[in-house]
C-alpha positions in Angstrom: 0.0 0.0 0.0 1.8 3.5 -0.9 3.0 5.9 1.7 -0.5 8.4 1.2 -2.8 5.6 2.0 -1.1 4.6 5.2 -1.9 6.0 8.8 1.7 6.6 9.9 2.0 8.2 13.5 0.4 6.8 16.9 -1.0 10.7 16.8 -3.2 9.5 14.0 -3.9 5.9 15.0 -5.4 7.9 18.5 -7.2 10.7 16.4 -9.0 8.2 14.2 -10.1 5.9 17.1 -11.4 9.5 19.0 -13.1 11.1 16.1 -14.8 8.1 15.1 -18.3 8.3 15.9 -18.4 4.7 16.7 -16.9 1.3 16.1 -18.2 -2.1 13.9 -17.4 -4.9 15.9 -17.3 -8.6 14.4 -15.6 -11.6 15.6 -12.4 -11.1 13.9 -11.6 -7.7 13.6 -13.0 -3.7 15.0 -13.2 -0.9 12.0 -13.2 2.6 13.1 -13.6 5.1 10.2 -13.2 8.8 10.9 -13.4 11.4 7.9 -10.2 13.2 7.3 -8.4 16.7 6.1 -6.5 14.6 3.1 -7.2 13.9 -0.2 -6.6 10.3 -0.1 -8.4 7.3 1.9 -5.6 6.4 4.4 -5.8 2.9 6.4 -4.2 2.2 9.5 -3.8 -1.7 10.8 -3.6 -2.7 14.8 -2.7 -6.3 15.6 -1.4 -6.6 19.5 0.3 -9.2 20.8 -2.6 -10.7 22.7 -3.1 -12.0 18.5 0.2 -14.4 18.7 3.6 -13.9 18.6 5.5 -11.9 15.7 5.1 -14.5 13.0 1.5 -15.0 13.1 0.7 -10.9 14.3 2.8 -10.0 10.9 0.7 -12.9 9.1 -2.5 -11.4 10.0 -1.2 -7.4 9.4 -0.2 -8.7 5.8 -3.6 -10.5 5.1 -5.3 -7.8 6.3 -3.2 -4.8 4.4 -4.0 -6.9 1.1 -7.7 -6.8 1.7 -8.0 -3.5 2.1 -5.9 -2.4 -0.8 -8.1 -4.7 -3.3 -10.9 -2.6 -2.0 -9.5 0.8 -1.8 -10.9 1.9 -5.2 -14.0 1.3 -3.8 -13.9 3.4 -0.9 -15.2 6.5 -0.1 -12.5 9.1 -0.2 -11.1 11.8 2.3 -11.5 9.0 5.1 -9.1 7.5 7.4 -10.2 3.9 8.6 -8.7 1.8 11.5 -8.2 -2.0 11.8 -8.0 -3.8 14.7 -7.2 -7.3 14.9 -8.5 -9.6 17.4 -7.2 -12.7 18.3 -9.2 -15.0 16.5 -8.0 -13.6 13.5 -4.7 -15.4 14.4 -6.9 -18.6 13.4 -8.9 -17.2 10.4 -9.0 -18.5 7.3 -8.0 -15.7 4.2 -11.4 -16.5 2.9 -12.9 -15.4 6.4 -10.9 -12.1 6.9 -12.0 -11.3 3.7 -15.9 -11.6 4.6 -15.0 -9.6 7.7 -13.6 -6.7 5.7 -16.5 -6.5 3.5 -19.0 -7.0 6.1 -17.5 -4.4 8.2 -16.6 -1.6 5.2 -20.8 -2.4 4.2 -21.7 -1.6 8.2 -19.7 1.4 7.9 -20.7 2.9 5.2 -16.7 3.0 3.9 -17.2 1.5 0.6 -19.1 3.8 -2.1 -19.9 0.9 -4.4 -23.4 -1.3 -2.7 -21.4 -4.5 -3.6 -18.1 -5.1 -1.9 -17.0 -8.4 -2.7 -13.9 -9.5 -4.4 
């Protein structure tokens, strides 16, 4: 994913998860999306180490960084949306992350296309 359409600083990780007006849970992940000053959708990915250890937490940031950049001609622009991985994602499929992308992005209102599958 290029430099634009990454959140970069823990500043901006905290501003999105503040400004947005609420969070989509699912089993697998939390999406926060807050609307931003740039031109650019910007993504940011949170996988802690209650996930695994460093193998399987960069497993799941990878998986997770490739869905969003298949969808991110789809999305809605001028936002910046947050990721948070939860453990069971350690244990997903790539199939299931997948459906909990879409699902969430379609919650959220993120995606500006009504179908968001792959």
């Amino acid at each position: 994913m290029k430099r634009k359409h990454r959140l970069r600083t823990p500043a901006e990780f905290q501003r999105v998860r503040e400004a947005a007006p609420r969070g989509w849970p699912h089993p697998l992940l939390v999406l926060y999306v807050a609307p931003n000053d740039a031109d650019a959708t910007r993504f940011g990915i949170t996988v802690s180490r209650r996930v695994g250890k460093a193998v399987v937490r960069n497993k799941v940031r990878r998986r997770l960084r490739e869905a969003l950049r298949a969808r991110l001609a789809r999305m809605a622009s001028s936002l910046d949306v947050l990721v948070i991985a939860r453990p069971a994602a350690a244990r997903a499929t790539w199939s299931e992350l997948n459906l909990a992308v879409d699902v969430l992005l379609r919650k959220s209102s993120a995606t500006t296309s009504p179908e968001a599958k792959v």
